[in-house]
C-alpha positions in Angstrom: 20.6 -12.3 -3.5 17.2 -13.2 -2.4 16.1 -15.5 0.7 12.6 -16.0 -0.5 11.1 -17.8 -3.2 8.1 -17.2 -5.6 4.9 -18.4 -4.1 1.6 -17.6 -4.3 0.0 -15.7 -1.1 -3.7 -16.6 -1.7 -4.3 -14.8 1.9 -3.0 -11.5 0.6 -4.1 -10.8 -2.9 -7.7 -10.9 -4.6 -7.8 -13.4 -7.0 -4.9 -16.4 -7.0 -2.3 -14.4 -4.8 0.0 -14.4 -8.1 0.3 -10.4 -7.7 0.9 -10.7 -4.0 3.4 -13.2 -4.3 5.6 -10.9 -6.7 4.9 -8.0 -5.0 6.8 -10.0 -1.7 9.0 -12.0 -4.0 11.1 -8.5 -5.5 9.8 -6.4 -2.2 7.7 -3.6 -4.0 4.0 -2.8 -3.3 1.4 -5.2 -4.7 -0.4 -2.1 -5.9 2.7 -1.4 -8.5 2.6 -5.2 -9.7 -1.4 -5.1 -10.5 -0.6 -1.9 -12.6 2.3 -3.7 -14.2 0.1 -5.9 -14.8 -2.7 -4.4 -16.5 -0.7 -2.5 -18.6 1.1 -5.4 -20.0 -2.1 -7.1 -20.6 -2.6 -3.9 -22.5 0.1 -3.8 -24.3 0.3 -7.5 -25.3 -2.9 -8.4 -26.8 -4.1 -9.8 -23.3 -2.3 -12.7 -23.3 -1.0 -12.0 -19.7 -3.6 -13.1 -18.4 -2.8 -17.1 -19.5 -0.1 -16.7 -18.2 -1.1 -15.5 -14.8 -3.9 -18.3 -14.8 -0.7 -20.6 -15.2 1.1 -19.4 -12.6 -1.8 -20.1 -10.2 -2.0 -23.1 -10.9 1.5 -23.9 -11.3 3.0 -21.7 -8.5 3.9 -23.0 -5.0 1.6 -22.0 -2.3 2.8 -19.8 0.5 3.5 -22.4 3.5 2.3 -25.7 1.5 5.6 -26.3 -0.5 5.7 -29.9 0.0 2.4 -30.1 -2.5 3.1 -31.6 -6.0 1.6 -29.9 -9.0 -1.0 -32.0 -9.6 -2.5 -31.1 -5.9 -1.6 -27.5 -6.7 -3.1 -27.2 -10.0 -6.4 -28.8 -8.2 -6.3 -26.4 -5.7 -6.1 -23.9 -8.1 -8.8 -25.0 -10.2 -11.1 -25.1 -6.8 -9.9 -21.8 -6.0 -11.1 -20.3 -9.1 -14.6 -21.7 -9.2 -14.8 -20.3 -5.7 -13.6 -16.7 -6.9 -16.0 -16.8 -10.0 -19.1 -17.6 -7.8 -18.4 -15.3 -5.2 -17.9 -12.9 -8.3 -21.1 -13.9 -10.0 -23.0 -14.1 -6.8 -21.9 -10.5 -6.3 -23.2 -9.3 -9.7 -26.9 -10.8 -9.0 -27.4 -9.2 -5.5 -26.1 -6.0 -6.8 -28.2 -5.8 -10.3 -31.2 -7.5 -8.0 -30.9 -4.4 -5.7 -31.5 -2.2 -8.4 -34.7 -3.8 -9.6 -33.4 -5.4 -12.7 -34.5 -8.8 -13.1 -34.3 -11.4 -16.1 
């Protein structure tokens, strides 16, 4: 069977490294797990997408498995505000360039 077990790779995916982790875990491209996963968010009424926001916060990370849950779920949490700023930050420069404002 397998040697590895299912982490999350934060370094190699784009949002929680959930994808990146599967993609390593059962050694297919991570490119074939996001499609998987949009089309079963699709296909079941988006509720995928709880359940990925569980695993990253639940979800050992790659080379910190001595962390309980309780650090990984805050580390989780602070990774997600990061993402959504950097997100959000990204959607004001690029509207601001194109001379929209409020």
């Amino acid at each position: 069977m397998f040697d590895r077990k299912l982490t999350r790779r934060p370094a190699d995916g784009p949002l929680g490294g959930v994808g990146a982790g599967l993609a390593f875990y059962f050694g297919i491209d991570a490119m074939f797990v996001y499609l998987i996963l949009i089309g079963l968010t699709l296909l079941a009424q988006f509720y995928l997408p709880f359940v990925y926001l569980a695993l990253w916060l639940l979800l050992p990370i790659e080379g910190r498995p001595d962390l309980e849950v309780g650090e990984r779920v805050k580390i989780g949490f602070d990774e997600m505000k990061f993402k959504a700023r950097t997100i959000v930050d990204t959607v004001i420069d690029k509207v601001s360039k194109l001379g929209v404002s409020n």
